[in-house]
Structures are given as structure tokens and as C-alpha cells.
C-alpha positions as CSV (number, residue, x, y, z in Angstrom):
1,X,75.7,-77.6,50.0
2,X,76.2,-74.2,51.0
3,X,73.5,-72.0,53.3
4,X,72.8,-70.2,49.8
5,X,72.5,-72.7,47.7
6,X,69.7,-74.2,50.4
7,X,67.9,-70.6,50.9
8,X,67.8,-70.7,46.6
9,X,67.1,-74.0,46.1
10,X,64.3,-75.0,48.9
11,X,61.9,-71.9,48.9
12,X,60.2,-73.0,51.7
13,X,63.3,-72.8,54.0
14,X,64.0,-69.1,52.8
15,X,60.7,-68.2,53.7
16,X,60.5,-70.0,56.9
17,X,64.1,-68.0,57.5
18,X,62.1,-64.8,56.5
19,X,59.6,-65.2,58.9
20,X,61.8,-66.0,61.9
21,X,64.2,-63.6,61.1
22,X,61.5,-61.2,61.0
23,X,60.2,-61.9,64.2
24,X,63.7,-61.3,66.0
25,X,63.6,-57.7,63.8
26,X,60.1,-57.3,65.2
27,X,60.9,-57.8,68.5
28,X,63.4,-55.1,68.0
29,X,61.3,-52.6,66.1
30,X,59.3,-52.6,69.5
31,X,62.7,-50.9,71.3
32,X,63.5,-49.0,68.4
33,X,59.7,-47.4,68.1
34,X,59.8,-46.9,72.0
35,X,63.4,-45.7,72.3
36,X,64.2,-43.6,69.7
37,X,61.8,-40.6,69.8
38,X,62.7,-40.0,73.6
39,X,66.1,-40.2,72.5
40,X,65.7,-37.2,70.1
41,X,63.6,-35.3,71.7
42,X,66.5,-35.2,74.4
43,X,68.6,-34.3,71.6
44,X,67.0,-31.9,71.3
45,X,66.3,-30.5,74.4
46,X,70.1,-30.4,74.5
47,X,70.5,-28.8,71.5
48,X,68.2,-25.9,72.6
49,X,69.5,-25.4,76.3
50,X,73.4,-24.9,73.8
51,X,71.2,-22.5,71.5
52,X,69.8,-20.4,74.0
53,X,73.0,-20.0,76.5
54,X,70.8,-22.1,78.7
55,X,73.0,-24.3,81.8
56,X,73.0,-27.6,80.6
57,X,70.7,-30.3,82.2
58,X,71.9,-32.6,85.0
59,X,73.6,-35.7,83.1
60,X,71.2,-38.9,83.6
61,X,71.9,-42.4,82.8
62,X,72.7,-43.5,79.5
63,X,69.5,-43.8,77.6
64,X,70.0,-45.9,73.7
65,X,68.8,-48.5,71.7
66,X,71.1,-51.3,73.9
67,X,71.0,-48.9,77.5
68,X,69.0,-49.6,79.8
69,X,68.2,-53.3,79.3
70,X,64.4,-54.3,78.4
71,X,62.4,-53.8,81.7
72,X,58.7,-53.9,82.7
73,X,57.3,-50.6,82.7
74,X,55.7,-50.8,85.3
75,X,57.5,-52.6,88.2
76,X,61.0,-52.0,86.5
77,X,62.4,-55.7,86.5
78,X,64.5,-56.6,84.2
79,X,63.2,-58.5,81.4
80,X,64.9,-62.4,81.2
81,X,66.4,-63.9,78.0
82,X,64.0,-66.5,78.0
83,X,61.1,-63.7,78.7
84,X,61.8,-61.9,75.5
85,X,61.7,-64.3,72.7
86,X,59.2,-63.0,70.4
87,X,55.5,-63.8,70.1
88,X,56.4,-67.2,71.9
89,X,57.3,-65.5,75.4
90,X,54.0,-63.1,75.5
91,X,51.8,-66.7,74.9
92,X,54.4,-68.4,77.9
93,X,53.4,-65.6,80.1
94,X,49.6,-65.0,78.9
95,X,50.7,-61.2,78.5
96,X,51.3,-60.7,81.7
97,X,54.6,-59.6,83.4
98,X,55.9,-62.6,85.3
99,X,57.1,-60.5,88.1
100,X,54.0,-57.9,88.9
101,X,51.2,-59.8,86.4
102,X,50.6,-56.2,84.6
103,X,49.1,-56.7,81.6
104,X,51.8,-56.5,78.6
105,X,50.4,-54.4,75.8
106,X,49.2,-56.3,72.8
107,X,50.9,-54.1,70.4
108,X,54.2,-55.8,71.4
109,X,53.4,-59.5,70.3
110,X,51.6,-57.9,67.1
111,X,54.3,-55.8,65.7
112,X,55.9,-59.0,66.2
113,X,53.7,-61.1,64.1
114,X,53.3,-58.1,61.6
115,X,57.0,-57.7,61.0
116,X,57.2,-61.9,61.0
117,X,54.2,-62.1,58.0
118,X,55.6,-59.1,55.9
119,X,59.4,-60.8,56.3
120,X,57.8,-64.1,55.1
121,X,55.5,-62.7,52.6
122,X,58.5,-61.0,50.5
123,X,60.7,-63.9,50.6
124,X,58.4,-65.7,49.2
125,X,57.4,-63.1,46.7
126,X,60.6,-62.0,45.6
127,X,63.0,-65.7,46.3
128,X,66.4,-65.7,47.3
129,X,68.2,-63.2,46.1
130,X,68.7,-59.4,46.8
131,X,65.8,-58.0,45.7
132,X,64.2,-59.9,48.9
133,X,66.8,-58.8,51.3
134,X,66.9,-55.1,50.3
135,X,63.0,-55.2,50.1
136,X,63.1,-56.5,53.6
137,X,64.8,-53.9,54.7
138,X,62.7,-51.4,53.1
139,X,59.5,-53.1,55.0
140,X,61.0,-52.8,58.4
141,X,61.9,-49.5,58.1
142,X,58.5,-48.3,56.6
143,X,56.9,-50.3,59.4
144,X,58.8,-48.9,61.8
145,X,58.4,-45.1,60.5
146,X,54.3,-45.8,60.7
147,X,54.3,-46.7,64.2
148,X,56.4,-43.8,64.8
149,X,54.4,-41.9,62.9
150,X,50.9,-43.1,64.5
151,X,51.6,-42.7,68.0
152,X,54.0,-39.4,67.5
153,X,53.5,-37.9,64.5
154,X,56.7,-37.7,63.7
155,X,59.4,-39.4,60.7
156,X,62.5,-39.1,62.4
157,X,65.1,-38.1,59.6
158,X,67.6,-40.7,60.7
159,X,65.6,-43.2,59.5
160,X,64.2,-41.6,56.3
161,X,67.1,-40.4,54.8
162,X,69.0,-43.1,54.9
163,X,66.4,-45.1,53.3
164,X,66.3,-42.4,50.7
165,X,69.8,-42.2,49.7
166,X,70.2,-46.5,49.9
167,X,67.1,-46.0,47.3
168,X,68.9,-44.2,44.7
169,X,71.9,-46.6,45.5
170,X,70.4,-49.5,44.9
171,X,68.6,-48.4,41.8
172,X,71.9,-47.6,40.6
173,X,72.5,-50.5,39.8
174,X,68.4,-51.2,38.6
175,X,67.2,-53.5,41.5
176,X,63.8,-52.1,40.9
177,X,63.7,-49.3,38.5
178,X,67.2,-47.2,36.8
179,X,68.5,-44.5,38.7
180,X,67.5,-41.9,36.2
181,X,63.7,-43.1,37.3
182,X,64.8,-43.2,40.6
183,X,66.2,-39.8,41.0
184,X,63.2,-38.3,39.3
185,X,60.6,-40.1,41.5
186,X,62.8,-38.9,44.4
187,X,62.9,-35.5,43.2
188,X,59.2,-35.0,42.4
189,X,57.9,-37.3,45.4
190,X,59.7,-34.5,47.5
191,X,58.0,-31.2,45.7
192,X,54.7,-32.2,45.2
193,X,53.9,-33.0,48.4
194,X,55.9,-29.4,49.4
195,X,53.4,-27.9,47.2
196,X,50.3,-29.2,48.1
197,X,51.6,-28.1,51.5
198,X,52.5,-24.7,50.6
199,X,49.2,-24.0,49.0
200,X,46.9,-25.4,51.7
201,X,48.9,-23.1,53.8
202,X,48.2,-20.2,52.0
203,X,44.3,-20.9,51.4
204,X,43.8,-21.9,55.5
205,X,46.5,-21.1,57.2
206,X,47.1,-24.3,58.5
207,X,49.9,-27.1,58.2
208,X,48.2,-29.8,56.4
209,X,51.1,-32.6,55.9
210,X,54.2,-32.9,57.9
211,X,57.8,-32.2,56.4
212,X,58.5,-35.9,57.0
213,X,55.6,-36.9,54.2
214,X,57.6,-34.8,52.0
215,X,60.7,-36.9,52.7
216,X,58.9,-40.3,52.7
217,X,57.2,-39.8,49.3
218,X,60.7,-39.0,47.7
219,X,62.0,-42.1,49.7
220,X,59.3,-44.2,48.1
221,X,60.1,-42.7,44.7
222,X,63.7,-43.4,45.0
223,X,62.8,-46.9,45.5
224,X,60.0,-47.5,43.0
225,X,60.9,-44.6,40.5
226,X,58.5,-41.6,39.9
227,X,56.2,-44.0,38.0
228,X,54.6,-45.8,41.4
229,X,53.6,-42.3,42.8
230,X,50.4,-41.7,41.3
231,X,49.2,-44.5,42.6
232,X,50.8,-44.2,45.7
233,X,49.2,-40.8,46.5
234,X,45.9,-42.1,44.9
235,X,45.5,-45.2,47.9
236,X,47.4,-43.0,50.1
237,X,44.6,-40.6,50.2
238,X,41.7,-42.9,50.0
239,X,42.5,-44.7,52.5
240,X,43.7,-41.6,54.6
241,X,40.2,-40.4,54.0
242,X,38.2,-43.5,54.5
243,X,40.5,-44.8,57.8
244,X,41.0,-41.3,58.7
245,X,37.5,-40.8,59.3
246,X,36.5,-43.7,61.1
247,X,38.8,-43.3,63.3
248,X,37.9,-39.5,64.4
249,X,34.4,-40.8,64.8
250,X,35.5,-43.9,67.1
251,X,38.1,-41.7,69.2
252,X,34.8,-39.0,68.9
253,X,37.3,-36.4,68.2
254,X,37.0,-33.2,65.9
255,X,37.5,-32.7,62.5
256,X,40.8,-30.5,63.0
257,X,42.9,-33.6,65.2
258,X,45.7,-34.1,63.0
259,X,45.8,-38.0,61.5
260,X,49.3,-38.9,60.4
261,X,49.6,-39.6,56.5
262,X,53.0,-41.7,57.4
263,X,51.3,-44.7,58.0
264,X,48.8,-44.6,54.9
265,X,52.3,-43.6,52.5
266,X,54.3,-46.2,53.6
267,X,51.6,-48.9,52.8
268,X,50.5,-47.7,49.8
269,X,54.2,-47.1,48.2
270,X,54.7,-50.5,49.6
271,X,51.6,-52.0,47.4
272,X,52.8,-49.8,44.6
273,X,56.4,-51.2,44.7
274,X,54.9,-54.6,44.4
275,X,52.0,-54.3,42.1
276,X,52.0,-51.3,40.8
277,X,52.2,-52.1,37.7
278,X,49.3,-55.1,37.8
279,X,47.1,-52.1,39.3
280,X,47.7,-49.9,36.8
281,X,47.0,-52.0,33.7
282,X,44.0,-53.6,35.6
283,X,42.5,-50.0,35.8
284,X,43.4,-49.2,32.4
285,X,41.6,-52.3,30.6
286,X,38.8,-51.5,33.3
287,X,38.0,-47.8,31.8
288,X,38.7,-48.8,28.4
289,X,41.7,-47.3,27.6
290,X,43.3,-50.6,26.9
């Protein structure tokens, strides 16, 4: 019996793969969410010093996703093999580096576990097939972007767009929606969230969404087809607002400290992609109207 004939025919082994699988991804999503905004913003500090006739900067070490190898931050030790298996090596070392006892942040070993759950919960939603390994690697990349997002405000392009375009792929052959939904929800994820920003920039002045929401609601759209986004922006906003608050009041910032909508997007397309329909006609026979 071949490997998929067991993943098909024993669910439980597909979603015991799922979750393993998606604590190696997790552990890596830690690198990549560390890792890759240093490495554009020296990309772009490059970029401008070319721009502006500028003498480029002294060349440093090699700096990418593989280069340098996984260290403590704090002393610099290299990080062992066995050191670095994910969830299982932070509860080994009782989150503490084994060579200076820092304290290792609890983010790491969570991210972990997040990525783990979410891989298990869509194999065992979906089943073998590929619907559950494209969706997969929709989740990881939307979890990814919303840690980016959170501690950066920022969606780095390299990871949106290709999301976007594998979207409209996929859906051309109708994975999740047909490519003539697809394109549309791409399309009009894209310009309603450029108008809103437009016209909240001409009644205040002020940039109220990032370009990068722009390209994360077509993203979504591409995947789930235009019909998911009004739902999406609906939870999206309410619990941007709701969240969003309590957090200003816990950090006791002001009102004006920009909250990234990233995070709230890629959750709530993520809920719309799955149950977006089951929402929909729930809140339908709820107000009558069926």
C-alpha cells in the first residue's frame, strides 16, 4: 500500500502527518518572520544608497533564511540539532537557553503549536487530497504575513503576491471557486479597500490602511472568489474594532497608534474560505430573509 493510499484511507494518520508537518513549518515560520523583514529592509537600504549616488555600504556577512545558522540571541551560540526540534526542545530546556539560561520567548514554542493545530485542523477538515495541501499552504502563509504584520506593520510583497497569483491558479482549475469568481474577488478585494483608503485620506488627511491590506484582500478574493468578502471585511472590522481597542487600553496607548488590519484579514478570510457559506445562510434564516 502506497503512502497515498494510507494518508486517504486512515484519516487519522493524515491528520497526525498534518500536525507534525506543521510543527516543522512552524518552527520555520519563526526564521522566516525574524529574518525576512531585516532582509528587506537591507534591500532596501541598498536600493536607496544606488538611488541617491550614495557609496555603497561596507559588505557584511551573508544574512538569509539558511545564513547565519539559528543562534541564541543573546549569548550567540549556535543552536544544536537536537535543541531545535519544535515545541519538544523548548519543554527539554524549560525555555531557557542551554548555554546562558536566557529565557527563550514564548512566542517561539506557540507559533509552533499554532501552525501544528491549524495544519491538523485542515487535514482533518478538508481529507487527503489537494484541497488540504493547497489550503495548507494558504494557512502558513497567512500566519506568517500576521505575525509580520503585528510586530512590523508591514506585508512584504514577496509573500502576497505570490499567494495571489497561485489563487487565481488554482481556481483555474475550481479548487474552491471558478476563476471567473476568482479574478473578480481579486479584482474588487484590491479597489475597495484602495477606496476606502483614498477617501479617509481625503476627509483626514491620514493613511488609514496599509497598501499591503489592499493586496491581502485581493489575495483572499482570489482564493475564495469575490463572494467570501463581505463577510470577510464584516469580521475583519469587528474584530479589528473590538481587539483593536483592548489592546490600545492594555498597551495605555492613544487613539491614533496604528493597529495592523493584516492580522484581523487573514483570519477572517480564512473563516470565510471555510464557512462562509454556513455563516451566511445562518444569518440569512436568522433576519428572516430565508
Amino acid at each position: 500500500m502506497s503512502l497515498p493510499e494510507v494518508l486517504s484511507l486512515y484519516p487519522l494518520v493524515f491528520v497526525m502527518t498534518g500536525l507534525l508537518l506543521g510543527l516543522i513549518v512552524g518552527s520555520f515560520l519563526n526564521v522566516l518572520v525574524w529574518r525576512l523583514p531585516q532582509m528587506l529592509e537591507r534591500d532596501w537600504r541598498a536600493q536607496a544608497h544606488e538611488i541617491l549616488g550614495l557609496p555603497a555600504e561596507p559588505e557584511i556577512a551573508p544574512y538569509n533564511l539558511l545564513l547565519p545558522h539559528s543562534h541564541c540571541p543573546s549569548c550567540g551560540t549556535p543552536i544544536r540539532p537536537w535543541q531545535n526540534v519544535p515545541l519538544i526542545s523548548y519543554l527539554w530546556l524549560r525555555g531557557r537557553c542551554a548555554h546562558c539560561q536566557t529565557s527563550i520567548s514564548l512566542r517561539y514554542p506557540l507559533t509552533e503549536l499554532a501552525c501544528g493545530l491549524l495544519s491538523a485542523f485542515v487535514a482533518w477538515h478538508f481529507g487527503f487530497g489537494w484541497p488540504a495541501g493547497l489550503m495548507l499552504l494558504l494557512s502558513w502563509g497567512l500566519l506568517a504575513m500576521s505575525l509580520i504584520d503585528a510586530d512590523h506593520q508591514l506585508l512584504p510583497d514577496v509573500l502576497v503576491l505570490p499567494l495571489l497569483w497561485l489563487g487565481l491558479i488554482v481556481n483555474s482549475f475550481g479548487i474552491f471557486t471558478d476563476l471567473e469568481n476568482a479574478l473578480w474577488g481579486a479584482v474588487i478585494g484590491y479597489l475597495f479597500l484602495w477606496s476606502v483608503f483614498w477617501l479617509f485620506k481625503l476627509l483626514t488627511g491620514k493613511d488609514g490602511l496599509g497598501h499591503g491590506d489592499f493586496k491581502l484582500l485581493a489575495l483572499l478574493g482570489a482564493w475564495g472568489g469575490w463572494q467570501i468578502l463581505p463577510l470577510t471585511l464584516l469580521l475583519a472590522s469587528l474584530t479589528g474594532a473590538l481587539l483593536g481597542t483592548l489592546i490600545l487600553r492594555l498597551r495605555q496607548a492613544k487613539g491614533s497608534t496604528p493597529i495592523p488590519f493584516g492580522p484581523f484579514l487573514a483570519i477572517a478570510g480564512w473563516i470565510a474560505l471555510l464557512w462562509g457559506g454556513q455563516i451566511t445562510d445562518f444569518y440569512l434564516q436568522f433576519v428572516g430573509f430565508q
